[in-house]
N, C-alpha and C positions, 0 to 999 in steps of 0.2 A: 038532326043536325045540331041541334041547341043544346041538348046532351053528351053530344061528341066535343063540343067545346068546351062543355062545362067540364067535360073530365078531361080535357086537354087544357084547362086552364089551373085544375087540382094538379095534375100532374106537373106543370111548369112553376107553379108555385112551394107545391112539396120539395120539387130538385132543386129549387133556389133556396127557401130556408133550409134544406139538411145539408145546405154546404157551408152559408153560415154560422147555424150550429156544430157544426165540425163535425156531421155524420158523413158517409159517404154515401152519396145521392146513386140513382139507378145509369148517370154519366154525368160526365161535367157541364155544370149550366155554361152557357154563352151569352154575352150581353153585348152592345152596343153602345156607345156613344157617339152616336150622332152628327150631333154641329147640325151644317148646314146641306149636309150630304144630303138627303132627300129631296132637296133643292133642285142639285147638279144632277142629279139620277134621273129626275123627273124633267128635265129641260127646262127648267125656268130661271129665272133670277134669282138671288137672292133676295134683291128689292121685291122684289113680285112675292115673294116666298113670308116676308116678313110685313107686310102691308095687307095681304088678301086673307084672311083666313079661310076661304074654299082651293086658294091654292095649297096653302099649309097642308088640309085633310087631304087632299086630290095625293100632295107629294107622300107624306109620313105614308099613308096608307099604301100606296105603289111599294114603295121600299115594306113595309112590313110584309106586305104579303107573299116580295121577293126574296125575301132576308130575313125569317122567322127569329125570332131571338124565346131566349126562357123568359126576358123580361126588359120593358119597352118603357121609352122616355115619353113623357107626356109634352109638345113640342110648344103648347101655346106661352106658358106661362115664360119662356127663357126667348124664343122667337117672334109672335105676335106683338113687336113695340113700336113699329116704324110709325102709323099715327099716335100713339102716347107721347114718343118721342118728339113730336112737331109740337102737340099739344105745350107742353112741359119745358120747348125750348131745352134739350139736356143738353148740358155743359160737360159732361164727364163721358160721353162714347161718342163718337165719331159713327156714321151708319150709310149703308147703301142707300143708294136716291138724291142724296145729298151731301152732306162733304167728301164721301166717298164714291165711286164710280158703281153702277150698279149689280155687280154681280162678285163686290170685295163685302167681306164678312165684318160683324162689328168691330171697332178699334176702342177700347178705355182709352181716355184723355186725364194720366194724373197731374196732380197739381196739388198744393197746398191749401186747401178747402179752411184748413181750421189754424190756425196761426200758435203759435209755442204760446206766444204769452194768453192767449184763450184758453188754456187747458183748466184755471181755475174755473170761469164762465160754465164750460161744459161741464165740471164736476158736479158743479152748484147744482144745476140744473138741464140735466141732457134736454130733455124734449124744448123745453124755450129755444136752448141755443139752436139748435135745429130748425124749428119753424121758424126764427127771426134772423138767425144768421147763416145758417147749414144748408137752408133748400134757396132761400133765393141766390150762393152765388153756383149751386149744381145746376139751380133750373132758371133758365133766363126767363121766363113767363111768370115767376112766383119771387120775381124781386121786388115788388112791392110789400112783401111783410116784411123788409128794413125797417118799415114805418111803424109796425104795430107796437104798440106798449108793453113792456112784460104781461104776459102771459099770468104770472104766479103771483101779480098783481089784484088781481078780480079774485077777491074770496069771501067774499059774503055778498048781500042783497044790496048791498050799501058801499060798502067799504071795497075803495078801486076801481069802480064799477066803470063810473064816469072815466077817468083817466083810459084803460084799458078798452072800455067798448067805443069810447068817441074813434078811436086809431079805425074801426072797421069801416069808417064813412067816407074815409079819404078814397078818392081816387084811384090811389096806386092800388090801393090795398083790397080794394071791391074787384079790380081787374085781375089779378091774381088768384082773388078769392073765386073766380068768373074761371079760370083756367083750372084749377083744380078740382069744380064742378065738372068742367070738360073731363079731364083726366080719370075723374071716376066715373064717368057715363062709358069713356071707352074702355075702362077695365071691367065692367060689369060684362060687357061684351066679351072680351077676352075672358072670364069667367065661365062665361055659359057655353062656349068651344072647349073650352080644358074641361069639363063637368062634362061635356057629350061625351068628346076624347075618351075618357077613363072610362064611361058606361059603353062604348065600344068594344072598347080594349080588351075588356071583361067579359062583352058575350059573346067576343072572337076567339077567348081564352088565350091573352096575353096580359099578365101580371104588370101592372105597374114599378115602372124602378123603384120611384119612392114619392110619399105623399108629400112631403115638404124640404122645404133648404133652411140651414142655418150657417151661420160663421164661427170662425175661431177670433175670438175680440182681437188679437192683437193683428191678424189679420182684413179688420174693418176697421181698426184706428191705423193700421199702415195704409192699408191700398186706398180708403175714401178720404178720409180726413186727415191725415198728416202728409202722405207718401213716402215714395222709400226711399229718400235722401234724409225726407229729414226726420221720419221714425229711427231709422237709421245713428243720427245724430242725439235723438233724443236718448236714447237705451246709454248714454255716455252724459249728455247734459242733464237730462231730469226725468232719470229712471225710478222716480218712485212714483212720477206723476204715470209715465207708462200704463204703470200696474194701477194704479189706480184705478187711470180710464177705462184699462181691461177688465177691473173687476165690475165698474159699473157697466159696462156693457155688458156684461155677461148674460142677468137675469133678461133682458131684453132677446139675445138671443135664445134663451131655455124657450122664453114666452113667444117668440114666433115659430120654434119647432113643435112646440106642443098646441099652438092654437090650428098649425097647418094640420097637422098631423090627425087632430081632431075633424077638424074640417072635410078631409079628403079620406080615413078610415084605413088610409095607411100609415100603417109605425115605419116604415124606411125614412130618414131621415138627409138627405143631401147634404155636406159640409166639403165646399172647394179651400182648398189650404195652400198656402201661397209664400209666405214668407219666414215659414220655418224649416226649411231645408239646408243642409250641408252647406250648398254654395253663397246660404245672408247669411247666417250668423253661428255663431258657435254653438259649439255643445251647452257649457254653462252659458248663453245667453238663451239658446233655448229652453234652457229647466228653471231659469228665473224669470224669462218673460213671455215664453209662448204658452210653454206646454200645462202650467197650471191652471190656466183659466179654459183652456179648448179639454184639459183633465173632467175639472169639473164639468162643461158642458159636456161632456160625452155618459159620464157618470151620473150624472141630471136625467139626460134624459134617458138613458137605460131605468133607472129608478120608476120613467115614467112609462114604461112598459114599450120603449120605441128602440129603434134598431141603428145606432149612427151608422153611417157609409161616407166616412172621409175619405177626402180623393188626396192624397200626397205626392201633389206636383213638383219633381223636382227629383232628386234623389236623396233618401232620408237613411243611408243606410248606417251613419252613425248614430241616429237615435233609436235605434229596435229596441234597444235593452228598454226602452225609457217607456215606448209606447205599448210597451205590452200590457203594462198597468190597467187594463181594464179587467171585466170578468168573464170566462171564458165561454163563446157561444155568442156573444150577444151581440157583435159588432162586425162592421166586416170592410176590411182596407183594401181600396185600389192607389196599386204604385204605377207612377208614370216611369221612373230610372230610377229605382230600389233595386238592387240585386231580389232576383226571387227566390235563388233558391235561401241564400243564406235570410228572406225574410219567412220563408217557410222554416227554416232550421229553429230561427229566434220566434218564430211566433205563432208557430204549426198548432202550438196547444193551447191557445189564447183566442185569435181571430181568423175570421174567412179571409183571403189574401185574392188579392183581385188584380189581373192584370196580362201581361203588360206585354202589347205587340207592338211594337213601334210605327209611328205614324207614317216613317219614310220606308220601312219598308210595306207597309199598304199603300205608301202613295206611288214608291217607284220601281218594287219589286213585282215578283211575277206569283203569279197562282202557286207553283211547287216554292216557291220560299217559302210564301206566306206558310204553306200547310207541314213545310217541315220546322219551321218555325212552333208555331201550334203543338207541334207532336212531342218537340224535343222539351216546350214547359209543359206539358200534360204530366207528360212520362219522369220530368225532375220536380215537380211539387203538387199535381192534381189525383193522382193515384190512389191515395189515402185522405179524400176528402179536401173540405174547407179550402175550396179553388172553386174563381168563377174566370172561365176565359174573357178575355176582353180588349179593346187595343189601350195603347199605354196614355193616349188622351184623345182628341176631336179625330173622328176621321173626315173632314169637309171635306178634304182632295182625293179620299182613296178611291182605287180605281175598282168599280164595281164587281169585275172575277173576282178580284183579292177579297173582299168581304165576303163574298159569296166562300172564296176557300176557308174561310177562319169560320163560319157558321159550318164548312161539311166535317172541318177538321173535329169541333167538337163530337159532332155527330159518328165519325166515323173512328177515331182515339180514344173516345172521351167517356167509354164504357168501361 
């Protein structure tokens, strides 16, 4: 039996990388995304789904065993938050159990985190402004380091010492400090579920999607700390500070896809992309303000032997010419609303193109769509490689036939 998986697991990983590499695999791999569908599938809440972690494995695993995929989300590290989040007090999501009813999925709460005339602050110095200004007003439990001294103050045995370490005896600041010990005592936890997870996954002979996540900067300075009114406004008021911020975040992102990545022995890399689509902003604001710094990071980390998998929410289909600029084989893009064929046309001999069944019809159509859905993108862009079936974003709502048809479709087209 352990054999039989182990070559069931060579085999699902072979058909996934030779469609990235733009071979044509022995059929077209099928993937998944998830949400909170194994949830729903499994009869539980989401509350329940996102607080238990033996409900988590009870659900994930029901659904995998009924819905085999070439390659599987690891559920804890995106799901597993509901005590972190009590912990940490989070300002920025809304979540089942608590300000949301328990079986609605999580809400982002944006806001103006970082204020325009701050942008020098953070330039100066990203991590201080973060620890002293960035996490206490996200996390309501860690607004006591308002209090603490600069940071970049303490630099020697001597020198600032006093000033900087007296701020750790205050009050607020020891409570906070108390919370964040909490907060890593329950990620450790959540830790050691994601580590079983994958060592599962792999001697059931299902491939992990990918070892780690990163961002595109200009989509971490829009969506957490400016948002998208007033990045928005910024790209017109103080677009050099933009680029700026983008380029200093950047190396912070290379460094948590490559410390992940390390960590978990997978090169897949995760990159959700949010606000450079057709519908924010233009062409030319795109190639001045997004696409050079999410360029470089995709270019980074290929260099470092790792595989990006951007997700292009949205529809990108006027930038193909732009995004092709990668090297060919190494990368592999899921479109939510990209025309497919024409991004197989622009990008057939570049990257693995990933995608895209729409969510409403798994949520409200019937099994023969879904599968003739399925058959008619097999047959217009997966025939000659570099295609991985998959729905066009979350399927929380879909109705269990319908993913059931979109895994037989592979199976039965997809040769």
């Amino acid at each position: 039996m352990a054999d039989a998986k182990a070559t069931l697991y060579d085999a699902r990983q072979k058909r996934v990388n030779d469609a990235i590499q733009l071979k044509v695999p022995d059929r077209v791999p099928v993937a998944g995304k998830y949400g909170f569908f194994p949830a729903r599938y499994a009869g539980m809440t989401v509350q329940e789904f996102i607080y238990d972690p033996e409900k988590i494995w009870e659900a994930s695993w029901k659904t995998i065993a009924d819905f085999p995929a070439d390659m599987i989300q690891n559920p804890y590290p995106a799901r597993f938050l509901g005590a972190l989040f009590d912990i940490l007090d989070a300002k920025q999501v809304m979540w089942p159990g608590r300000q949301l009813g328990p079986d609605l999925t999580f809400q982002f709460v944006e806001g103006e985190y970082m204020k325009a005339d701050e942008y020098p602050a953070f330039l100066s110095d990203p991590s201080d402004f973060m620890v002293r200004r960035y996490w206490p007003r996200i996390f309501g439990a860690l607004k006591g380091f308002e209090k603490l001294a600069s940071l970049h103050a303490m630099t020697g045995y001597s020198t600032g010492i006093l000033g900087t370490a007296v701020s750790f005896a205050l009050p607020e600041v020891i409570e906070a400090l108390d919370a964040l010990k909490r907060a890593g005592q329950q990620t450790l936890t959540l830790l050691s579920y994601q580590r079983k997870f994958a060592e599962k996954a792999r001697e059931e002979g299902f491939p992990s999607e990918y070892g780690a996540s990163s961002n595109a900067p200009f989509d971490l300075l829009g969506d957490f700390f400016r948002g998208t009114k007033q990045i928005m406004l910024d790209m017109y008021r103080r677009p050099e500070m933009v680029i700026k911020a983008c380029e200093t975040l950047l190396p912070f992102m290379v460094e948590r896809a490559v410390t992940g990545a390390q960590a978990s022995g997978n090169p897949r890399i995760f990159i959700a992309l949010h606000k450079g689509a057709d519908g924010y902003m233009s062409r030319e604001q795109f190639l001045k303000f997004y696409w050079p710094t999410l360029h470089a990071l995709m270019i980074t980390l290929i260099e470092h032997g790792l595989t990006p998998l951007p997700f292009f929410e949205g529809d990108y289909s006027s930038r193909l010419d732009i995004i092709g600029d990668v090297p060919a084989g190494k990368a592999c893009y899921s479109f939510e609303a990209t025309d497919m064929q024409r991004a197989k046309k622009m990008l057939g001999d570049k990257v693995c193109i990933r995608g895209n069944v729409p969510a409403s019809l798994m949520t409200t159509g019937e099994p023969d769509d879904v599968r003739n859905y399925c058959r008619k993108l097999i047959d217009s862009v997966g025939r000659d490689g570099g295609f991985i079936l998959d729905v066009a974003t979350g399927m929380d709502d879909a109705k269990p036939e319908n993913v059931r048809a979109m895994y037989e479709a592979a199976e039965v087209y997809g040769s």
